[in-house]
C-alpha positions as CSV (number, residue, x, y, z in Angstrom):
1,X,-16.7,-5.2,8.2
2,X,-14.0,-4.3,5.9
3,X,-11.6,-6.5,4.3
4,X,-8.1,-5.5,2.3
5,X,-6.8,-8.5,-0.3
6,X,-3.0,-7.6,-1.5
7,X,-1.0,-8.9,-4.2
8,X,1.4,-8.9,-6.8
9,X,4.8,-9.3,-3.9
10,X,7.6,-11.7,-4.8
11,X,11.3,-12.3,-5.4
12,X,13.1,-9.7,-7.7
13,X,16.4,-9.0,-9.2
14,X,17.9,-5.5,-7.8
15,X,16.9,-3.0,-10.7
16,X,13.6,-5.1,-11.4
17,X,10.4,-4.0,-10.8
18,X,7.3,-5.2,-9.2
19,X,3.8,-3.8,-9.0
20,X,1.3,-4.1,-5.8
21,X,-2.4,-4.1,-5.9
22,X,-4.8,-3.9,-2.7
23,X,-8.1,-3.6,-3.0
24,X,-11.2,-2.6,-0.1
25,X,-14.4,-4.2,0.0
26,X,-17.1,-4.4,2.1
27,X,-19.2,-1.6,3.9
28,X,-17.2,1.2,3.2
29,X,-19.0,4.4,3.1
30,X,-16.0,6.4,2.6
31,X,-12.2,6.7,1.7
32,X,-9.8,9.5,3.2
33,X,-6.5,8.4,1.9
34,X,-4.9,4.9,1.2
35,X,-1.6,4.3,1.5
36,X,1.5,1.5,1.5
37,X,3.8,0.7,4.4
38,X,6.8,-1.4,4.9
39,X,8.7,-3.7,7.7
40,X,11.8,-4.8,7.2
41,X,13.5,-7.5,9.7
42,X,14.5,-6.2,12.8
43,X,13.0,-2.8,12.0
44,X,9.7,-0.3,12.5
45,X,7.0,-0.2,9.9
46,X,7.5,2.9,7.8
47,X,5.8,4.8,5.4
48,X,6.0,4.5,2.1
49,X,3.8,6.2,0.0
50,X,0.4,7.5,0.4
51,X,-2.1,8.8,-1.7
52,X,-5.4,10.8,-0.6
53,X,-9.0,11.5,-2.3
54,X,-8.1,14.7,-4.0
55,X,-5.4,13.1,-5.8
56,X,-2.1,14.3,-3.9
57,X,0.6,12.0,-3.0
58,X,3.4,11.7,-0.2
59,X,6.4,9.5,-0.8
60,X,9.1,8.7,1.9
61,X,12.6,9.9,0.4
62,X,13.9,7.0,0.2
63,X,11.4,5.8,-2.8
64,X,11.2,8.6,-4.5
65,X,11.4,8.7,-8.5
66,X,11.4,5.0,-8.3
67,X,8.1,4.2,-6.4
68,X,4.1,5.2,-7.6
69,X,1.5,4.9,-6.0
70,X,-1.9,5.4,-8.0
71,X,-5.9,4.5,-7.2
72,X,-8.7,3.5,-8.8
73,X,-11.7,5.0,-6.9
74,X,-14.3,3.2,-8.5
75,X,-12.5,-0.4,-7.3
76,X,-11.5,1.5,-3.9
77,X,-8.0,-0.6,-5.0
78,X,-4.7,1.1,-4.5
79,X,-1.5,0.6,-6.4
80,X,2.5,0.7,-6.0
81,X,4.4,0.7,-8.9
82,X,8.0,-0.2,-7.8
83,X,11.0,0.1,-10.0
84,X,14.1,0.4,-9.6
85,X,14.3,-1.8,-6.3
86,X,17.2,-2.3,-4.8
87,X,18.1,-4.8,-1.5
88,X,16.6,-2.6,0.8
89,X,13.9,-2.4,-0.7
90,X,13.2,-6.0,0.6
91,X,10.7,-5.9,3.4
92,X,6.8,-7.1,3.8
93,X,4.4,-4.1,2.5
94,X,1.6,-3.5,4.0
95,X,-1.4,-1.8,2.5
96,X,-3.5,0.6,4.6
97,X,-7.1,2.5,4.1
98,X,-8.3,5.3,6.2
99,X,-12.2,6.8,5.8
100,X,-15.0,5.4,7.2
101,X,-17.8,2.1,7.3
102,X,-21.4,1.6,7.8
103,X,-22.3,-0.7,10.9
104,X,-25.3,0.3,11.9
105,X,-23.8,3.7,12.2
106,X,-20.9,5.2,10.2
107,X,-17.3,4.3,12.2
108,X,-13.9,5.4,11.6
109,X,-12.1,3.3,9.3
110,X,-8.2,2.4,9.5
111,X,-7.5,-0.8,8.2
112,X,-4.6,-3.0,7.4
113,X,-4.1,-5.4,5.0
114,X,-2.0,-8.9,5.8
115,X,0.8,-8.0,3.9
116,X,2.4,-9.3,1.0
117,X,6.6,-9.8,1.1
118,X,8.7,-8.4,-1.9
119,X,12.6,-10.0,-1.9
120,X,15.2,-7.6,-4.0
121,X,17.9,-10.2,-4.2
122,X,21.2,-8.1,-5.6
């Protein structure tokens, strides 16, 4: 079983800045690519940024130039620098982890953490 802790979400002033932190743990053999998704009231969960093992990076358009993501392998804990944030910003991020566990066998990971709420107020 895998589990996925977030933190570091709150209120904000439009042009603040936040950081986000969620770390894996349990029987993870392996991770593919972790990443951070968002869902705003009323509205789809989106992507926001995600990150893979080689290093490269994929931002929405929206974020980008204001938003980092970043990972620790050794922690299997992900990052999400946020600056800049603006009211629209304001939505609950969700973390994400793709790879695979150990149950017996090795099985296809995709897990979601429970999300952590960031409030831009302007």
């Amino acid at each position: 079983q895998v589990q996925l802790v977030e933190s570091g979400g709150g209120l904000v002033q439009s042009g603040g800045s936040l950081r986000l932190s969620c770390s894996a743990s349990g029987n993870i053999f392996s991770i593919y690519a972790m990443g951070w998704y968002r869902q705003a009231p009323g509205k789809q969960r989106e992507l926001v940024a995600t990150i893979i093992s080689g290093g490269s990076t994929n931002y929405a358009d929206s974020v980008k130039g204001r938003f980092t993501i970043s990972r620790d392998s050794t922690k299997n804990t992900v990052y999400l620098q946020m600056n800049s944030l603006k009211p629209e910003d304001t939505a609950v991020y969700y973390c994400n982890v793709d790879g695979t566990y150990f149950q017996d066998v090795v099985e296809t990971l995709d897990a979601w953490g429970q999300g952590t709420l960031v409030t831009v107020s302007s």
